[in-house]
N, C-alpha and C positions, 0 to 999 in steps of 0.2 A: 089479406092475412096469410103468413105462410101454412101450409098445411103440415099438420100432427106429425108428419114422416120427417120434416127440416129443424120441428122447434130443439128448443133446448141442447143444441148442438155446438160441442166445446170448442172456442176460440183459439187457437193456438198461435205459437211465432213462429218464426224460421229459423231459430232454437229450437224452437221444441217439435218442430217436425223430423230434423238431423237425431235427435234422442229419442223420435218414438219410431219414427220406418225409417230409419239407415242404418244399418250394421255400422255397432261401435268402433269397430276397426279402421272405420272408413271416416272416419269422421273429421281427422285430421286435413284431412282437404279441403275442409270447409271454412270458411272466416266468416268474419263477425261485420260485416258494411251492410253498405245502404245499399248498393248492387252487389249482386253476386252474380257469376256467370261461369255455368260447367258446360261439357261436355255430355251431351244425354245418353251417351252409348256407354260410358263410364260409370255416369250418376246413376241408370239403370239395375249395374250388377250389383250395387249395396241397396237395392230399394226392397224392402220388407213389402211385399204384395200377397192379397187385399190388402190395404188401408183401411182404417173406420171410418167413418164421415166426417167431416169437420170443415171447423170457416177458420184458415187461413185471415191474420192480423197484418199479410205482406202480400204484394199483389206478383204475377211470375206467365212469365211463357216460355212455352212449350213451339220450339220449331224443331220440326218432324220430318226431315229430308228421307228416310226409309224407316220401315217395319211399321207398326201398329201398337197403341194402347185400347183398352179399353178402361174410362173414365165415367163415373157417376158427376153429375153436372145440375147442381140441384135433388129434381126426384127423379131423373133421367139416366140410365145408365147409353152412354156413346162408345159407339168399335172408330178409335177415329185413324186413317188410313193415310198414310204420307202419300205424298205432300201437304204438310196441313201445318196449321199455326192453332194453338189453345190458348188463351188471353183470358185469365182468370181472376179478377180485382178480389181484393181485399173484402173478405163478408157473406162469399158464395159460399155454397154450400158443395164440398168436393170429398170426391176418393177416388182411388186409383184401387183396379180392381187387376190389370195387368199388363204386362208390356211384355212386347215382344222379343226374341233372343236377337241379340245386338243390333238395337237401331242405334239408328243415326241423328242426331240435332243437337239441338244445344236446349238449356234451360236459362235463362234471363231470371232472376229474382231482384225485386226491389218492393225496399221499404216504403212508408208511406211519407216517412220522413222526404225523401227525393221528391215530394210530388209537387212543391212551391217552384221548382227549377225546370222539371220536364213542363208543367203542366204552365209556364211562363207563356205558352201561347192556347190562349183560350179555347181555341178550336178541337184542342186536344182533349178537353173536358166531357166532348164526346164518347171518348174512349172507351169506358164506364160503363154504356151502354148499347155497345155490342154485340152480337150471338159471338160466344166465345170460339168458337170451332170456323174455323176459316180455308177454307181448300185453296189451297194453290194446285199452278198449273209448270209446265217446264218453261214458261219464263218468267213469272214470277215467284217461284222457288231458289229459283237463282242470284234473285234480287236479296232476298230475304235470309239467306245462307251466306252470302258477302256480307252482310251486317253483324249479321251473329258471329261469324267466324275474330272481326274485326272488333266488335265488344271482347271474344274470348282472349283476341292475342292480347288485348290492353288490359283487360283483366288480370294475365298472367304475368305482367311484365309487375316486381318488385313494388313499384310506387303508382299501382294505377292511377292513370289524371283521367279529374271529373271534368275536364274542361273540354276532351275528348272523348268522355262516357257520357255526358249527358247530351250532346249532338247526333250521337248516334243510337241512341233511344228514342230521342226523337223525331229522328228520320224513321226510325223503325215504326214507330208508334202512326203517325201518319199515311203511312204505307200500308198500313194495316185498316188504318179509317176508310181509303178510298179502295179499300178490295171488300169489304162487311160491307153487303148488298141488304141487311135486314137485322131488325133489331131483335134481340132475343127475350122469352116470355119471363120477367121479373115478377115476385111479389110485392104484392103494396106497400109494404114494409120497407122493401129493398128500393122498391122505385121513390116512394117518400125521401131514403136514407141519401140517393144518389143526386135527386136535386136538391139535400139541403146540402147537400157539397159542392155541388156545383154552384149554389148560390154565397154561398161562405166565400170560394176563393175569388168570386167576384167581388163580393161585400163585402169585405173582412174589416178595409181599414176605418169604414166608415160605420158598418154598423157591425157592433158587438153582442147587441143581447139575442137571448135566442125568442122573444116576444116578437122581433120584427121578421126571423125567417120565421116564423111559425106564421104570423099574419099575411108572409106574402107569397105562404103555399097554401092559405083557408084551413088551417087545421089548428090544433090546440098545443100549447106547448107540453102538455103531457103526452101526448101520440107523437107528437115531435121527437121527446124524447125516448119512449120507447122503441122507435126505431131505433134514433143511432147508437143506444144499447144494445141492441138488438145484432144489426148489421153493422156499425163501427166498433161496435165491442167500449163503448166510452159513453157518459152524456154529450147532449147539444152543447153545452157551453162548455165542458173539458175541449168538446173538439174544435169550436171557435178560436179559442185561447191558443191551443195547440198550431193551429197553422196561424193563425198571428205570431206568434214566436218563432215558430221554426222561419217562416217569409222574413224576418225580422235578421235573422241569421246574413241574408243574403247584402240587405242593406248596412249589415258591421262590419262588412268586408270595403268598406270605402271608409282609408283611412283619413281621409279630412272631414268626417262628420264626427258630432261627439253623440255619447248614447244618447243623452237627453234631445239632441236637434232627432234623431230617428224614431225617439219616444215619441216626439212633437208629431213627425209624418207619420205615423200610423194611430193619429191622434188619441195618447196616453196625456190626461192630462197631468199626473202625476209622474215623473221620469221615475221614482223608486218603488210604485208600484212596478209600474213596467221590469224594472232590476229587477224585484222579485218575484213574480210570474214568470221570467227568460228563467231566475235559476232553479224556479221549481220544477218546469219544464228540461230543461235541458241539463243542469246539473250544476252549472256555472257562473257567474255572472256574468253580464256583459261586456266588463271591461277585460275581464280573464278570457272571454272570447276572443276578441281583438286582438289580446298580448298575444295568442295560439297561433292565430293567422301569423301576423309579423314575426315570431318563430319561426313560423315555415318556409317565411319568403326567403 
């Protein structure tokens, strides 16, 4: 169970972090994607420090090529000291209490929406479960600062392509898995929350209810769901549905399927439920999807 100092701890977006610690001035620099990617020495001068506590609804790292923050990480307050990488998913409990005068890195933000495309090789599911604080050395700082640099320039450039942002997240993400020498101390809440996700984006197409991940972690669907209320910010079966559709997104982008044969592979036995769960989720239907894409070809 989390303890008394974590609970009741407000959810927020990546919207509403830019409107509660960035000076409004500054805000203009920011956009509205599924990645976002600054510069830390910049993103720094507008950061309203302390922050209050809060769980982040967007997952974001912090690579740290000089100076220092000091970061709450849970009930833990960290001095964490460059070279260093902070990898902090979607649910944790965070604040920023200070940063140093002009450091240097970058910040990576991404949605949870992104996580059907990065998270396309399974090993990455790992992720999740991490000690978030990762020290680099002079030459794996080097490594890790060519990434980020290369995220930034694509980031910057008019029409960013995700065909080249998501390859390089995932290098990143990777690289990060094989330097994390130890996994860091979760609540049971959290740890419940992160293998029913992990077992979702394994199971999804095949099983949908939340009776069977709740069966094949021994625990009840009520504690089931209190978690991913808890730490997804949504119930079990919102977030089921959720990455069934968003993953769904990916196979609408092969213009020789029709919705209904994609309803069929992600076994919808009714293709207009399916239509209607994609536009309750995403805003759209799916055939309005499809016409988007070939728009933009």
């Amino acid at each position: 169970m989390d303890t008394p100092k974590t609970k009741g701890i407000k959810h927020i977006s990546s919207a509403e972090y830019i409107s509660r610690f960035v000076n409004t001035y500054s805000t203009a620099q920011f956009k509205n994607a599924m990645v976002q990617v600054y510069d830390y020495q910049n993103h720094s001068k507008f950061l309203k420090t302390p922050t209050t506590l809060f769980r982040p609804d967007y997952n974001y790292v912090i690579y740290l090529k000089s100076g220092f923050i000091k970061k709450q990480l849970g009930t833990e307050m960290k001095c964490i000291e460059a070279p260093a990488v902070v990898f902090v998913g979607a649910g944790h409990v965070v604040g920023m209490n200070e940063v140093s005068a002009d450091p240097e890195g970058t910040i990576v933000v991404f949605e949870n929406d992104l996580l059907n495309e990065i998270l396309s090789r399974q090993d990455l599911l790992k992720l999740f479960d991490i000690n978030p604080i990762i020290k680099l050395n002079k030459k794996t700082s080097p490594y890790i600062g060519a990434l980020s640099d290369l995220l930034l320039h694509e980031y910057q450039e008019n029409k960013p392509d995700m065909q080249v942002i998501t390859p390089l997240l995932q290098a990143m993400f990777q690289k990060l898995l094989s330097l994390s020498d130890r996994h860091f101390v979760l609540s049971q809440s959290h740890l419940i929350a992160l293998r029913f996700k992990e077992l979702v984006y394994r199971n999804f197409v095949q099983e949908k209810s939340v009776s069977y991940y709740a069966r094949e972690m021994a625990i009840t669907e009520n504690y089931l769901n209190r978690c991913s209320n808890q730490i997804l910010n949504k119930s079990a079966k919102k977030f089921i549905i959720e990455v069934t559709v968003l993953q769904s997104r990916i196979l609408l982008q092969d213009m020789g399927k029709h919705v209904a044969e994609i309803a069929n592979e992600l076994n919808f036995d009714d293709p207009a439920y399916f239509t209607r769960i994609f536009k309750k989720v995403t805003g759209i239907s799916p055939s309005d999807y499809k016409k988007q894409i070939l728009n933009n070809l």
